[in-house]
C-alpha positions as CSV (number, residue, x, y, z in Angstrom):
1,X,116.7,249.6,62.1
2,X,118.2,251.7,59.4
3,X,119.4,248.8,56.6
4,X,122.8,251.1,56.0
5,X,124.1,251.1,59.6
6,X,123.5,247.4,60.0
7,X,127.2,245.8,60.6
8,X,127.7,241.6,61.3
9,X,126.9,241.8,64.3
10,X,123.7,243.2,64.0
11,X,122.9,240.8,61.4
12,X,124.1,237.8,63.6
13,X,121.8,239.5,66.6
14,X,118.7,240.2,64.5
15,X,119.1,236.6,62.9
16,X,119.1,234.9,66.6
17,X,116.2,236.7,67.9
18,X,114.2,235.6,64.8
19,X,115.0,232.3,65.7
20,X,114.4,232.6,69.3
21,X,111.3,234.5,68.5
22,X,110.3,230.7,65.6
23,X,111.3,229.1,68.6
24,X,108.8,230.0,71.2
25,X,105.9,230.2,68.5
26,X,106.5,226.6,67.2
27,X,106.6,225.8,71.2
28,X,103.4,227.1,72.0
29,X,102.0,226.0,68.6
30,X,103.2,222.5,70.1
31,X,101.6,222.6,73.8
32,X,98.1,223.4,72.4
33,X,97.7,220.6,69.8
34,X,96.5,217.0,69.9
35,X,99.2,214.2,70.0
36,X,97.8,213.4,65.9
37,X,98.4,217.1,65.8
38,X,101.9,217.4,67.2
39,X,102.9,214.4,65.0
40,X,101.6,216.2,61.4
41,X,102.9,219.4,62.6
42,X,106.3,217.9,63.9
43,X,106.1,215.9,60.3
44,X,105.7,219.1,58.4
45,X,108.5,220.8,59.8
46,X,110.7,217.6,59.7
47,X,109.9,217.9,55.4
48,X,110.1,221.7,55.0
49,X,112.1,223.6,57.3
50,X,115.0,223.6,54.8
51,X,113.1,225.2,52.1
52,X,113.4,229.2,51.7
53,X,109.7,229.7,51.9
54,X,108.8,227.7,55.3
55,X,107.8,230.0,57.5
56,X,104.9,231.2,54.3
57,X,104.4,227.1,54.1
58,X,104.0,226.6,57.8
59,X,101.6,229.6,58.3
60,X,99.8,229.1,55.0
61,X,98.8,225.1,56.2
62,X,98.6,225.7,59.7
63,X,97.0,229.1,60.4
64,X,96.7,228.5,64.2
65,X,100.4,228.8,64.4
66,X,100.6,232.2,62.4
67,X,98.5,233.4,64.8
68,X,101.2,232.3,67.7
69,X,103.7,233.6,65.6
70,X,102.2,236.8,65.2
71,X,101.8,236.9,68.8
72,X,105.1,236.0,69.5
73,X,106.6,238.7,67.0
74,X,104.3,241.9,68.7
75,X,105.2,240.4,72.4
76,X,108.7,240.7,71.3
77,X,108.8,244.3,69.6
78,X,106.6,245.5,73.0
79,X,109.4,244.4,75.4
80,X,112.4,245.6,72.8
81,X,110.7,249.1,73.1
């Protein structure tokens, strides 16, 4: 999308797909994982999903999830075309 025709709206739109799209990935990140897993992942997000950098933090420590996420992020561009 062309940054200089982006109005509210759009902003508001493109902000809740992002999340939708953090959403699913954390989800699936969350079905394949041990309980001792779950618990140190949940943990992690619990300490750092405030912080302006967590979704660089989260990917960086767990690299199984980047790879959801960047599943998650091609899946959604593929049906938005």
């Amino acid at each position: 999308m062309n940054p200089t025709t982006q109005t509210p709206v759009t902003d508001e739109l493109l902000a809740e797909v992002g999340q939708l799209v953090l959403e699913s990935a954390l989800m699936r990140y969350l079905v394949v994982g041990t309980e001792d897993e779950v618990a140190e992942f949940e943990a992690f997000v619990v300490r750092h999903s405030e912080e302006e950098n967590f979704i660089e933090q989260l990917c960086a420590q767990y690299s199984g999830f980047e790879m959801i996420l960047k599943d998650e992020v091609q899946a959604y561009t593929l049906r938005s075309t």
